[in-house]
C-alpha positions as CSV (number, residue, x, y, z in Angstrom):
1,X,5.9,24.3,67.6
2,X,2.7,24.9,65.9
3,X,2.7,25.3,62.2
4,X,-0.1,26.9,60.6
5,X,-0.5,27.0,56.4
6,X,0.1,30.8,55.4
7,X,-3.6,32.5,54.4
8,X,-4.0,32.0,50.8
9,X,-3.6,34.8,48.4
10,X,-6.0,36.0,46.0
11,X,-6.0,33.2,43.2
12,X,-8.6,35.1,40.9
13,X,-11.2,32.9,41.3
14,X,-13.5,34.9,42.7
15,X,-16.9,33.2,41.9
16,X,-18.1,36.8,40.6
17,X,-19.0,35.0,37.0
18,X,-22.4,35.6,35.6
19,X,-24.1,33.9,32.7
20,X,-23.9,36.1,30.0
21,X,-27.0,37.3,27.9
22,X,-28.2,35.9,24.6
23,X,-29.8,40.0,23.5
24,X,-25.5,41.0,24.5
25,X,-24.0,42.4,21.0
26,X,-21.5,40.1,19.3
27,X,-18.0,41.3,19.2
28,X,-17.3,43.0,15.9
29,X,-15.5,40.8,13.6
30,X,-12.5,41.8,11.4
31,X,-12.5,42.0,7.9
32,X,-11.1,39.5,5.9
33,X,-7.4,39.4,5.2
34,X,-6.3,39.8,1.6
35,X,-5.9,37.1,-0.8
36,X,-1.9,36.6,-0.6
37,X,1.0,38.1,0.9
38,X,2.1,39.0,-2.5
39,X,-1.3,40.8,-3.0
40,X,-0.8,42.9,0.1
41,X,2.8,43.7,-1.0
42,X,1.4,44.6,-4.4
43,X,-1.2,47.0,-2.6
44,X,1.5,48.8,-0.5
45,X,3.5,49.8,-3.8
46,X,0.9,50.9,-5.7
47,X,-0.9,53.2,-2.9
48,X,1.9,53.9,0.0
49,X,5.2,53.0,-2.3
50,X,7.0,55.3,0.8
51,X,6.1,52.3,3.4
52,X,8.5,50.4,1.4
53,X,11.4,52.5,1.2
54,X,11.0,53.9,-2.6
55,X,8.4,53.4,-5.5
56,X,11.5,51.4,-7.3
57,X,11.7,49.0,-4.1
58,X,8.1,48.6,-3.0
59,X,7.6,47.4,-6.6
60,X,10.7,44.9,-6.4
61,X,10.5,43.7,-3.2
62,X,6.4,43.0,-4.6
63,X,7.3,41.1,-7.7
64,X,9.8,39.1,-5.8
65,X,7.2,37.9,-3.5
66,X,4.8,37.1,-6.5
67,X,7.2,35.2,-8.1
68,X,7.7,33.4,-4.6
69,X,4.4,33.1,-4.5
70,X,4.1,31.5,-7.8
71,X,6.9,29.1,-7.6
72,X,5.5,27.9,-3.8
73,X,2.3,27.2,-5.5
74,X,4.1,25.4,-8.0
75,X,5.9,23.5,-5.9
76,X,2.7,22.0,-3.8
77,X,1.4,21.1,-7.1
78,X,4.4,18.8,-7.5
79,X,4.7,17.5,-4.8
80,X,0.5,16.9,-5.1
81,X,1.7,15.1,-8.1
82,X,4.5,13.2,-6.6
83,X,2.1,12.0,-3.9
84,X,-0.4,10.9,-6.2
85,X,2.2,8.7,-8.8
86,X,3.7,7.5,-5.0
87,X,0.4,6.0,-3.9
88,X,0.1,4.3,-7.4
89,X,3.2,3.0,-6.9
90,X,2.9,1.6,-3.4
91,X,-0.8,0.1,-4.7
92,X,1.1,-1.8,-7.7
93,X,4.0,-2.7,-5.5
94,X,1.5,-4.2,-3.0
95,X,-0.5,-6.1,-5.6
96,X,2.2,-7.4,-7.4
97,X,3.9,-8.2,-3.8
98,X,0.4,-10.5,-3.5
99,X,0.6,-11.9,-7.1
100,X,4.3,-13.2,-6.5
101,X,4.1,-14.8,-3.0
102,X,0.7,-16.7,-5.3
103,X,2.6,-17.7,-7.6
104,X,5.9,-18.7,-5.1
105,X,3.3,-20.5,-3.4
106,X,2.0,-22.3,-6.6
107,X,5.7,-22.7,-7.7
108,X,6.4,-25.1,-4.6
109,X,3.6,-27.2,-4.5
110,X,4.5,-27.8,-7.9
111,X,8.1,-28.6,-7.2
112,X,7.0,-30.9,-4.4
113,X,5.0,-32.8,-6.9
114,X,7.1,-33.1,-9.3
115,X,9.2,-35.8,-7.7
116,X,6.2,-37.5,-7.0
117,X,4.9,-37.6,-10.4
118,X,8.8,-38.4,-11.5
119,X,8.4,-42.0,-9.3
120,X,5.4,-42.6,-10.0
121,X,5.8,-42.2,-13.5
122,X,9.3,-44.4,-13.4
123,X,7.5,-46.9,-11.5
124,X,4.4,-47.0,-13.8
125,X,7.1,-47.7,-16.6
126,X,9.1,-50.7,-14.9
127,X,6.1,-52.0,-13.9
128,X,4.4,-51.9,-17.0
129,X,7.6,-53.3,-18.6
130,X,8.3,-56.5,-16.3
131,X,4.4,-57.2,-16.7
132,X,4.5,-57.2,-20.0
133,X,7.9,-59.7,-20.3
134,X,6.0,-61.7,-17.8
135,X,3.1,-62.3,-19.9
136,X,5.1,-62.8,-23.4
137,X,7.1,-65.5,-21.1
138,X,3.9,-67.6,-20.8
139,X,1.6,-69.3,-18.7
140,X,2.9,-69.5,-14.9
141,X,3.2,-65.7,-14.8
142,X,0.5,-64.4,-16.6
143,X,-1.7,-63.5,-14.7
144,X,1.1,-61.8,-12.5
145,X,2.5,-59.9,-15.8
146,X,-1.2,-58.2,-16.4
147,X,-1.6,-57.3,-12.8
148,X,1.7,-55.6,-12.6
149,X,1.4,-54.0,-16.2
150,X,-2.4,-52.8,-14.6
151,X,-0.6,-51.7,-11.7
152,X,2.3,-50.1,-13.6
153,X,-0.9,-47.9,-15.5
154,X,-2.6,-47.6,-12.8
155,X,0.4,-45.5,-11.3
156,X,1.1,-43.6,-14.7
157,X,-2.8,-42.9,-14.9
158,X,-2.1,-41.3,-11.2
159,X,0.4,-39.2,-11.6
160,X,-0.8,-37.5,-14.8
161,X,-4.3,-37.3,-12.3
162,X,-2.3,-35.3,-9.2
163,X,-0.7,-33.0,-13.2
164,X,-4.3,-32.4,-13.9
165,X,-5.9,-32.2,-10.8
166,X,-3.2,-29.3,-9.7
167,X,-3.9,-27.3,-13.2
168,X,-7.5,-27.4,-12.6
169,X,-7.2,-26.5,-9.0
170,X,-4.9,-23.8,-9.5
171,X,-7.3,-21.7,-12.5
């Protein structure tokens, strides 16, 4: 059985294309179309008011359309509007978006410092205070009660340093 593929049909590609001229005429080009529908509506009733139907419906069915027209045109310059206070909106919303996660950010480093600043300031205090009962008791501990009441500043003078260091960092 011998199967042959059926003898193709005329597809319209016939290769009979020529490259056009650059002297050929242009096609003519159509006027331009009136300003607005409700302008060619207006047209028709004032010089074919017939097309319409009567003279009392052409110029209805016309200032219906114009008042369409109007309100349409009204409406886009709402919504223009709308668009405008939108995209205001969503730019404060996103900047005030950024200004709060700063300032959540800035809120718990603070509040992880705090605690800190809380002991070391408690510390300081004890420290301070069994330094100075050590020195009023007298000799033997002296020299222990100024180091611990040192120490006891020293950890005060830290933790209003880590205060100040965070305010100045954070201007």
């Amino acid at each position: 059985m011998d199967i042959q593929p059926p003898e193709p049909i005329d597809d319209g590609n016939a290769k009979t294309q020529v490259k056009g001229n650059v002297n050929d005429p242009l096609p003519e080009v159509l006027p331009a179309l009136p300003v607005s529908v409700a302008h060619t509506y207006q047209t028709l009733a004032i010089d074919q008011p017939r097309s319409l139907g009567s003279p009392a419906v052409a110029q209805l069915i016309a200032t219906h359309i114009a008042v369409q027209e109007r309100r349409e045109t009204s409406a886009q310059n709402d919504v223009r509007a709308a668009r405008d206070k939108l995209d205001e909106a969503t730019a404060k919303i996103s900047r005030l978006e950024t200004e709060n996660g700063v300032l959540r950010s800035q809120l718990h480093t603070e509040d992880r410092f705090i605690h800190l600043r809380g002991v070391m300031n408690l510390l300081g205090g004890v420290l301070i205070g069994v330094g100075v009962d050590l020195y009023k008791n007298g000799a033997p501990n002296e020299r222990l009660g100024i180091a611990l009441a040192l120490a006891g500043l020293g950890l005060m003078s830290a933790a209003s340093w880590v205060r100040l260091n965070k305010k100045i960092g954070s201007e």
